[in-house]
N, CA, C and O atoms as a printed pandas DataFrame, in Angstrom:
     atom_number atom_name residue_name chain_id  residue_number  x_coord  y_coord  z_coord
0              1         N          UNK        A               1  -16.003    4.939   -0.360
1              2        CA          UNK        A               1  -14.636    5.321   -0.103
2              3         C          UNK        A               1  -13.719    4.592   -1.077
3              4         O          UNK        A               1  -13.905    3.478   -1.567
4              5         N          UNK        A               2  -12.711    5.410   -1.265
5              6        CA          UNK        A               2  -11.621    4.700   -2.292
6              7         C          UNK        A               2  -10.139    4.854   -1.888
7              8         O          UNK        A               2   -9.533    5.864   -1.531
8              9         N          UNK        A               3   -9.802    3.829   -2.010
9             10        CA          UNK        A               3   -8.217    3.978   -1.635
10            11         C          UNK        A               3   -7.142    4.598   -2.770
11            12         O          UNK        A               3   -7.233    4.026   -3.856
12            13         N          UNK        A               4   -6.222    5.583   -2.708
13            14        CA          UNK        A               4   -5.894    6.682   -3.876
14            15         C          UNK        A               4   -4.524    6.411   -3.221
15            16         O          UNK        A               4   -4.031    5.948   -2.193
16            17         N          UNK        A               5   -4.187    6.974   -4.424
17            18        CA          UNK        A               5   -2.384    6.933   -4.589
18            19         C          UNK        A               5   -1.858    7.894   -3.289
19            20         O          UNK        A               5   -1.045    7.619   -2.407
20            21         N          UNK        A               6   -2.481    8.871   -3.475
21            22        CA          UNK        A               6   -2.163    9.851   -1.963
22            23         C          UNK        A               6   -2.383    9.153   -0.848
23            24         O          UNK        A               6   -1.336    9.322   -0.224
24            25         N          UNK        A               7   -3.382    8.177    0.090
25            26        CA          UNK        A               7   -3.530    7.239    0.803
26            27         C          UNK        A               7   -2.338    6.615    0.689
27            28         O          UNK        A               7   -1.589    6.844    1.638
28            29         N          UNK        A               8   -1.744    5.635   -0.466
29            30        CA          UNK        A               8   -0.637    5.338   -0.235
30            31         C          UNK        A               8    0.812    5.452   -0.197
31            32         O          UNK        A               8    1.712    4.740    0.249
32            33         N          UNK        A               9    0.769    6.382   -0.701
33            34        CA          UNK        A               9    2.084    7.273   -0.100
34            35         C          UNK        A               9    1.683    8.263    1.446
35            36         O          UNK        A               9    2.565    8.705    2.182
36            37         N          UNK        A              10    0.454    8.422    1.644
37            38        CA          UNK        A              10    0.602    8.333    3.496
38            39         C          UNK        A              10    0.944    7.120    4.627
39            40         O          UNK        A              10    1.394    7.238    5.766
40            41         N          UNK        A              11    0.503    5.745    3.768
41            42        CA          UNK        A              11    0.802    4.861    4.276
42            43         C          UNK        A              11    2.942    4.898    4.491
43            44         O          UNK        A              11    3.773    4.832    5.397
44            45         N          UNK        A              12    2.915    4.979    3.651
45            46        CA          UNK        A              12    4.749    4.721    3.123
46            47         C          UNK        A              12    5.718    6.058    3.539
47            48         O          UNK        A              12    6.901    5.979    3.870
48            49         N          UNK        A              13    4.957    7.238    3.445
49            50        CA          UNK        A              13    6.330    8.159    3.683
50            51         C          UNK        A              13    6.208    7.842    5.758
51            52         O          UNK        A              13    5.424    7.539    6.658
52            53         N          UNK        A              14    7.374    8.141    5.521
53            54        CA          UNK        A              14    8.127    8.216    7.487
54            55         C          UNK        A              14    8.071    6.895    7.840
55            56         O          UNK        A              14    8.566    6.631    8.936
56            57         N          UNK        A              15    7.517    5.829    7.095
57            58        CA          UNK        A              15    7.294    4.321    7.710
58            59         C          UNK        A              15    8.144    3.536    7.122
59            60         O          UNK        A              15    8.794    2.934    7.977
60            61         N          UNK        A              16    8.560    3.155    5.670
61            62        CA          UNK        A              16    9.218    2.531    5.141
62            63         C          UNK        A              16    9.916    2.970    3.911
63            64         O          UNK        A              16    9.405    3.702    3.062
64            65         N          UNK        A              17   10.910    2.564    3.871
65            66        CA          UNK        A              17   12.333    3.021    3.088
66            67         C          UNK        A              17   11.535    3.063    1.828
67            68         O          UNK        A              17   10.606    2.259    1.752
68            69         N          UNK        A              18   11.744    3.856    0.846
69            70        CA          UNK        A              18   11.567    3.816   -0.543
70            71         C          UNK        A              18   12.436    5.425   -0.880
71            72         O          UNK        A              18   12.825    6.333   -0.146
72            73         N          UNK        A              19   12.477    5.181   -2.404
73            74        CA          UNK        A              19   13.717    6.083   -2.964
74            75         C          UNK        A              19   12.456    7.158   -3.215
75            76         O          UNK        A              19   12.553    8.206   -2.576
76            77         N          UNK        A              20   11.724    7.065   -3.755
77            78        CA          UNK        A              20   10.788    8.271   -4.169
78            79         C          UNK        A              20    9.655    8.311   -3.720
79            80         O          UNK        A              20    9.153    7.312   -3.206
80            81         N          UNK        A              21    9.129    9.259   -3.799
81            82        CA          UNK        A              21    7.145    8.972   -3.464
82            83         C          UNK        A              21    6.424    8.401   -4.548
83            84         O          UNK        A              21    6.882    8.758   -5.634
84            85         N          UNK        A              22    5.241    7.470   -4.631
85            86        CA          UNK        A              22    4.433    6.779   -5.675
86            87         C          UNK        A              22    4.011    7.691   -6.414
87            88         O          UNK        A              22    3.276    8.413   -5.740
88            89         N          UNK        A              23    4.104    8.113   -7.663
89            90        CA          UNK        A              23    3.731    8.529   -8.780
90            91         C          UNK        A              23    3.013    8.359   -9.675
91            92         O          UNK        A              23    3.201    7.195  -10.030
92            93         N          UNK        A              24    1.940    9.017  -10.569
93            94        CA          UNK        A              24    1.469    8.178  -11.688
94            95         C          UNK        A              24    1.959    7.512  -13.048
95            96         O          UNK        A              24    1.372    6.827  -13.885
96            97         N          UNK        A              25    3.180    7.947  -12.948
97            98        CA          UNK        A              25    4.304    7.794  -13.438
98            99         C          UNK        A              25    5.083    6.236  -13.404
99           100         O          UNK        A              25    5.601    5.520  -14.260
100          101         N          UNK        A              26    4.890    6.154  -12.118
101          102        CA          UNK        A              26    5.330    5.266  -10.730
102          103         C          UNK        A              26    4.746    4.127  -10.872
103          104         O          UNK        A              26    5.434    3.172  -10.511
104          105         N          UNK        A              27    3.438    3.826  -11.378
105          106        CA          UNK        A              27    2.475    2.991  -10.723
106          107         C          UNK        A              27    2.496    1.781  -10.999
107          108         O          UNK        A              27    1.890    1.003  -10.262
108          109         N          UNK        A              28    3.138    1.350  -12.032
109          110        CA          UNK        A              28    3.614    0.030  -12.232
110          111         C          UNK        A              28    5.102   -0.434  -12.378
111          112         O          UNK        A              28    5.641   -1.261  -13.113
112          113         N          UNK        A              29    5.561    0.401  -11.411
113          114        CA          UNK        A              29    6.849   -0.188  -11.523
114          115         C          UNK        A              29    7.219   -0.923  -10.134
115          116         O          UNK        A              29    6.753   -0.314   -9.171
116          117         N          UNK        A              30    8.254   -2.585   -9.653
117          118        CA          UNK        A              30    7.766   -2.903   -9.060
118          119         C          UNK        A              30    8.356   -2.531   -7.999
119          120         O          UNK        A              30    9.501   -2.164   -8.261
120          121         N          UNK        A              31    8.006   -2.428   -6.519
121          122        CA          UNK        A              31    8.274   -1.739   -5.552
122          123         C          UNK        A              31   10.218   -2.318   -5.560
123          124         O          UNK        A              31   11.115   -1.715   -4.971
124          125         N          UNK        A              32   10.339   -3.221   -6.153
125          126        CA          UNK        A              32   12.227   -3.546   -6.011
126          127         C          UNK        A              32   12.902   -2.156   -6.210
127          128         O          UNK        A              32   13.680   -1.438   -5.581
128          129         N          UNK        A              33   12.123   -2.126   -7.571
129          130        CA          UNK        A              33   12.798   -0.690   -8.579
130          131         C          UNK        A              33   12.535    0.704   -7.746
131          132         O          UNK        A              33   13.445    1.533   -7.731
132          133         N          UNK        A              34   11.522    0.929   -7.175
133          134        CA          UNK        A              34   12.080    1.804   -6.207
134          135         C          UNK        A              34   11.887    2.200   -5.028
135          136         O          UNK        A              34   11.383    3.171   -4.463
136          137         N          UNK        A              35   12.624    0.812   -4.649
137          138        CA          UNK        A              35   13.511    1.014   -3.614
138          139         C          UNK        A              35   13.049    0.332   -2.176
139          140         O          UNK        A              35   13.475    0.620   -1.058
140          141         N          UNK        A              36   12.198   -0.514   -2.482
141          142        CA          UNK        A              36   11.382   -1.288   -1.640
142          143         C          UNK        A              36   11.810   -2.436   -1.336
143          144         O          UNK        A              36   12.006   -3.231   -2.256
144          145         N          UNK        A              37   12.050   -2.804   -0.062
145          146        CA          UNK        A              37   12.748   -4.576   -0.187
146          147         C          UNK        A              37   11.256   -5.122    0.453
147          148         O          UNK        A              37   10.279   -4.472    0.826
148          149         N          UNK        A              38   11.468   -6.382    0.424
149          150        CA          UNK        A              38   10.338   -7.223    0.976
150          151         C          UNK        A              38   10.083   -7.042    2.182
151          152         O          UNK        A              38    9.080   -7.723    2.396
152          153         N          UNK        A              39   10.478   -6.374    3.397
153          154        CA          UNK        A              39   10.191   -6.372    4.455
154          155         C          UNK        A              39    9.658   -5.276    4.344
155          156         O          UNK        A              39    8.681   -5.202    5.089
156          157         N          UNK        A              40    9.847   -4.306    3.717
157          158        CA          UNK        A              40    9.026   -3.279    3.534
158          159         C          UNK        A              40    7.642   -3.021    2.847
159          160         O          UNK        A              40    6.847   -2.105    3.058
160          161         N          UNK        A              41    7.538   -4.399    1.691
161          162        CA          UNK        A              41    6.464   -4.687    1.366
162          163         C          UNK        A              41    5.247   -5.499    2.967
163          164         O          UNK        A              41    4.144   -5.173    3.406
164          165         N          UNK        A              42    5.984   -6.313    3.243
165          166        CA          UNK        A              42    5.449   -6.517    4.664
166          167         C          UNK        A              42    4.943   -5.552    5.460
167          168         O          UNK        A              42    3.737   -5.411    5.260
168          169         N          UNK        A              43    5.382   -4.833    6.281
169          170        CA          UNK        A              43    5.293   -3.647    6.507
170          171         C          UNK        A              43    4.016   -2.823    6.149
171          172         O          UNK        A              43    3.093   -2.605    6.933
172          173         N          UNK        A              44    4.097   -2.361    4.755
173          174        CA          UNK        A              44    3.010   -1.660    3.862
174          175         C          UNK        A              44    1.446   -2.656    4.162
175          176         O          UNK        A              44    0.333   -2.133    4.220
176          177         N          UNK        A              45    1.742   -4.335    4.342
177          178        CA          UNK        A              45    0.621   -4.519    4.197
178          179         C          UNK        A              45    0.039   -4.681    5.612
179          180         O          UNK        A              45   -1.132   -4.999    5.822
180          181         N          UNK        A              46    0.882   -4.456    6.487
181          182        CA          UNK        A              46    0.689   -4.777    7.670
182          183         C          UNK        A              46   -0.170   -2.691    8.029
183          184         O          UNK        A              46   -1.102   -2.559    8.823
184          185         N          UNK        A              47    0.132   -2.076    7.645
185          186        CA          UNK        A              47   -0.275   -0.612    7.930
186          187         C          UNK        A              47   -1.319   -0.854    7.178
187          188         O          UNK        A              47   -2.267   -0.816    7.962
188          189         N          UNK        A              48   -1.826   -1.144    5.835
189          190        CA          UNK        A              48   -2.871   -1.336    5.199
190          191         C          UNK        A              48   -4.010   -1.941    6.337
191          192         O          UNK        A              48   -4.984   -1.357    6.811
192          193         N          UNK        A              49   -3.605   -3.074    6.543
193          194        CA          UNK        A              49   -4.425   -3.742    7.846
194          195         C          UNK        A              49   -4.949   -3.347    8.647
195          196         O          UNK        A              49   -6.054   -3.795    8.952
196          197         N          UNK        A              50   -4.265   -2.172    9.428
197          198        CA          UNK        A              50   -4.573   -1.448   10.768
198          199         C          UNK        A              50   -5.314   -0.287   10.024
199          200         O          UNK        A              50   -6.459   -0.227   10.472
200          201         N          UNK        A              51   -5.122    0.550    9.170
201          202        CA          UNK        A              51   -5.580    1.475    8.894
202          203         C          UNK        A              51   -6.757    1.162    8.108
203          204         O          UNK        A              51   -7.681    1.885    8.482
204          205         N          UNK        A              52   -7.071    0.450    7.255
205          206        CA          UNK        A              52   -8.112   -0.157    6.248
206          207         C          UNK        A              52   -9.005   -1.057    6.526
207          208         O          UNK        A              52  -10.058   -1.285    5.932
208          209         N          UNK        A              53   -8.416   -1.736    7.748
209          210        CA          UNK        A              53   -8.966   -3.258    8.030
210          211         C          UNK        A              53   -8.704   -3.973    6.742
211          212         O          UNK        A              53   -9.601   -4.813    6.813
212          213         N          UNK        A              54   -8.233   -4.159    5.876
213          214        CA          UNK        A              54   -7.966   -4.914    4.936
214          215         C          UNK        A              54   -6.708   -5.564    4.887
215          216         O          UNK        A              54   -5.608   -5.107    4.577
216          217         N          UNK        A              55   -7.237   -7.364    5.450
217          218        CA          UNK        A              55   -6.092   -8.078    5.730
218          219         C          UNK        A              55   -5.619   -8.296    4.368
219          220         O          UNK        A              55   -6.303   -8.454    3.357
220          221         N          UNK        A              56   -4.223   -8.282    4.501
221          222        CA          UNK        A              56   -3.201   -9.153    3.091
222          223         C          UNK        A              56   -2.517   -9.996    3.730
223          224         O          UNK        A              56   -1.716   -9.774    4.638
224          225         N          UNK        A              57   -2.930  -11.339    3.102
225          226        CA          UNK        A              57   -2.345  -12.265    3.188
226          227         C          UNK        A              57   -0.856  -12.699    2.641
227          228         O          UNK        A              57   -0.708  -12.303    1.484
228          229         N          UNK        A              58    0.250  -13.380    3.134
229          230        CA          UNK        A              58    1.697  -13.565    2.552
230          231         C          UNK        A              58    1.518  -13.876    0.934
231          232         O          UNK        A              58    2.373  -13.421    0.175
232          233         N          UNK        A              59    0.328  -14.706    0.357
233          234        CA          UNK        A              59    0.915  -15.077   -0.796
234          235         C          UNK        A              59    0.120  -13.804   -1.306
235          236         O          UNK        A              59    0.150  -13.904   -2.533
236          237         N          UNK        A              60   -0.568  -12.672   -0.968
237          238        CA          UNK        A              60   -1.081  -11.765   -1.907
238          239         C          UNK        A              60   -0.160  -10.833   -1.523
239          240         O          UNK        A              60   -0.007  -10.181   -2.556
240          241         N          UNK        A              61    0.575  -10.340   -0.658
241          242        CA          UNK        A              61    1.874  -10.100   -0.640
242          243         C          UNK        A              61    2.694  -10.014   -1.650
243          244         O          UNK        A              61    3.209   -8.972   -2.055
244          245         N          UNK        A              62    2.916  -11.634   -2.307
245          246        CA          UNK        A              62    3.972  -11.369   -3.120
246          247         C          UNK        A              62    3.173  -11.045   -4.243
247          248         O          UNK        A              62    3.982  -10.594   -5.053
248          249         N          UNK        A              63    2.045  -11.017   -4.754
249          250        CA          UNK        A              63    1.530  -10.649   -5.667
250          251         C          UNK        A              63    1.589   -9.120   -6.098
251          252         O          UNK        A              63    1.584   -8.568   -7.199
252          253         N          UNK        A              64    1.649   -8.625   -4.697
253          254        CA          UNK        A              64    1.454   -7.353   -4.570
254          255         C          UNK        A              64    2.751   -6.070   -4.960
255          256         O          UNK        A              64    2.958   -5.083   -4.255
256          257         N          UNK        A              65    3.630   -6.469   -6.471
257          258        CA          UNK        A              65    4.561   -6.399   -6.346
258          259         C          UNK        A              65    5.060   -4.890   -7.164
259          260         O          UNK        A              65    6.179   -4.548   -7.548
260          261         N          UNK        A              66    3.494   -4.054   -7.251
261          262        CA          UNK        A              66    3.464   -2.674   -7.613
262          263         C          UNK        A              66    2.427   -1.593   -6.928
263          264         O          UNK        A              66    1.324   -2.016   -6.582
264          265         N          UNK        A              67    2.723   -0.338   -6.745
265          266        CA          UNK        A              67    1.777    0.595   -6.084
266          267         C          UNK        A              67    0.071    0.072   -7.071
267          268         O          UNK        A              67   -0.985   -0.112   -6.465
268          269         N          UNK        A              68    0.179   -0.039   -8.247
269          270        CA          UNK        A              68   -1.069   -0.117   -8.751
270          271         C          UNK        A              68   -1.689   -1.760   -8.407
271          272         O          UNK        A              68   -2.883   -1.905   -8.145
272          273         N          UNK        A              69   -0.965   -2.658   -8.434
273          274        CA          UNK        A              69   -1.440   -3.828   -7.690
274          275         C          UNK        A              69   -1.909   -3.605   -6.395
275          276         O          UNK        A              69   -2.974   -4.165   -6.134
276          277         N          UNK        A              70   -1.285   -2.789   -5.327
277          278        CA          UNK        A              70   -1.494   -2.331   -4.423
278          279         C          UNK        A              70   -3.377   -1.891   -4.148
279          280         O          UNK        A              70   -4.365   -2.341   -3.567
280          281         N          UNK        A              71   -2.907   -0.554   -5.145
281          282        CA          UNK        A              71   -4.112   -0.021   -4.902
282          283         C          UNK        A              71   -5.736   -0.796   -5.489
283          284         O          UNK        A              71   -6.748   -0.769   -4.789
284          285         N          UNK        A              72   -5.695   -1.278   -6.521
285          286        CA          UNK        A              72   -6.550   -2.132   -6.886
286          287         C          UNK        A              72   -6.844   -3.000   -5.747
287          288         O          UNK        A              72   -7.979   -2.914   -5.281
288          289         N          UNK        A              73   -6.005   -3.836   -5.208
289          290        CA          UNK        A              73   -6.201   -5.051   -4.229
290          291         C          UNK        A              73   -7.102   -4.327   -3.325
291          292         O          UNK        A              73   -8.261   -4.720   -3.184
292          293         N          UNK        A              74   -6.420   -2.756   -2.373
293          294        CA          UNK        A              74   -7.359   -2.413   -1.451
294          295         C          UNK        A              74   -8.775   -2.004   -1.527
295          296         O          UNK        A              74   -9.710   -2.223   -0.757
296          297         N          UNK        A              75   -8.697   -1.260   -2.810
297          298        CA          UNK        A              75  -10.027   -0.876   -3.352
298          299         C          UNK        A              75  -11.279   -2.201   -3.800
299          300         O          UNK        A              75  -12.482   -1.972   -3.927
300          301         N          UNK        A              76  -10.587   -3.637   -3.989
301          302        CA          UNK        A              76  -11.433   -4.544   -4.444
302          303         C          UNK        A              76  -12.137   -4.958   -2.833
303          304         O          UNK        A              76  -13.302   -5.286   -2.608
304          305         N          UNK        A              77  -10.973   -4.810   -1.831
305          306        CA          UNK        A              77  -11.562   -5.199   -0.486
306          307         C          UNK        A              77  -11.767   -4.102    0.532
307          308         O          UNK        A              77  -11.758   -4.396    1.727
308          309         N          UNK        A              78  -11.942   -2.916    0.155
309          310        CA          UNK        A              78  -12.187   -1.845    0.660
310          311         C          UNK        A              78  -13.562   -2.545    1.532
311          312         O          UNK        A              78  -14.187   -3.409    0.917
312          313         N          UNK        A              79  -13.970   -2.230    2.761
313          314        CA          UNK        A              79  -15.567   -2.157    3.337
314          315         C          UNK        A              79  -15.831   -0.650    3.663
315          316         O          UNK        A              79  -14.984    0.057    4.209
316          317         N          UNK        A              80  -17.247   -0.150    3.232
317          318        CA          UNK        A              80  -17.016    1.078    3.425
318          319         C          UNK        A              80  -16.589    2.026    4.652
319          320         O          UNK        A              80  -16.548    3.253    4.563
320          321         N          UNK        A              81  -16.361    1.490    5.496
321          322        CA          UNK        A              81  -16.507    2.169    7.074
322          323         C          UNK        A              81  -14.890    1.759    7.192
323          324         O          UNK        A              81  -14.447    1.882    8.334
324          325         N          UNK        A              82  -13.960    1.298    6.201
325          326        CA          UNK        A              82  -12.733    0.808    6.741
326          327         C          UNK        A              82  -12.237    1.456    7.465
327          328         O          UNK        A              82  -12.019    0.957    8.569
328          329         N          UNK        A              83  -11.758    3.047    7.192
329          330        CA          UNK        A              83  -10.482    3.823    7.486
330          331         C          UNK        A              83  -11.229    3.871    8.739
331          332         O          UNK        A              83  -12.422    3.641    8.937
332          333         N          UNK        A              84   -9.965    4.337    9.843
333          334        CA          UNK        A              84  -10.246    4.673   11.106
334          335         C          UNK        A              84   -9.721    5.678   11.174
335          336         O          UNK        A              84   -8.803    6.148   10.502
336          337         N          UNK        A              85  -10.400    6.151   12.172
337          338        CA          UNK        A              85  -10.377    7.987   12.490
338          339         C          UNK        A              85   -8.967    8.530   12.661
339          340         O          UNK        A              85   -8.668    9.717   12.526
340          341         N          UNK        A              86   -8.114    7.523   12.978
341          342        CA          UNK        A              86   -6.397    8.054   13.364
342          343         C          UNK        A              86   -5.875    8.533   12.221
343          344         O          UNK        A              86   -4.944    9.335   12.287
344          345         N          UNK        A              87   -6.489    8.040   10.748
345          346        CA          UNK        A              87   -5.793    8.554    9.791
346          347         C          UNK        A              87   -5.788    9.722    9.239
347          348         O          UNK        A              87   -5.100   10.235    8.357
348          349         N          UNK        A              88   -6.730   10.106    9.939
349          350        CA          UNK        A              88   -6.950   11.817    9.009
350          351         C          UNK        A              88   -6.984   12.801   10.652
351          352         O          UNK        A              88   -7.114   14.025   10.636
């Protein structure tokens, strides 16, 4: 299993404020630029968690300061059985 840009913009649309949907376009720009405040980065990693089982910790948090940082991080700690059935 792999965690994909579409995964995370399911995580993010209806849940937390952002100006656009993640793009490939998008992918390194940092969630400030659009339109993401830190509680919303919170947030994102806190849904990552429940949905992925893949805990993020506060200081990988702030690391975490683009959709492509994002997605790399989940995919490095992906386990295969993560997603749970609520998501699809």
């Amino acid at each position: 299993m792999k965690f994909t840009l579409d995964d995370l913009n399911r995580l993010i649309d209806g849940h937390i404020d952002i100006d656009a949907r993640i793009t490939e376009s998008t992918l390194d720009k940092p969630y400030a630029e659009l339109g993401m405040d830190s509680l919303g980065l919170v947030d994102l990693a806190e849904r990552i968690n429940i949905s992925y089982r893949v805990p993020v910790p506060l200081d990988i948090i702030e690391e975490m300061r683009t959709p492509r940082r994002t997605v790399d991080y989940v995919n490095e700690h992906l386990d295969g059985d993560a997603r749970t059935s609520s998501d699809h």
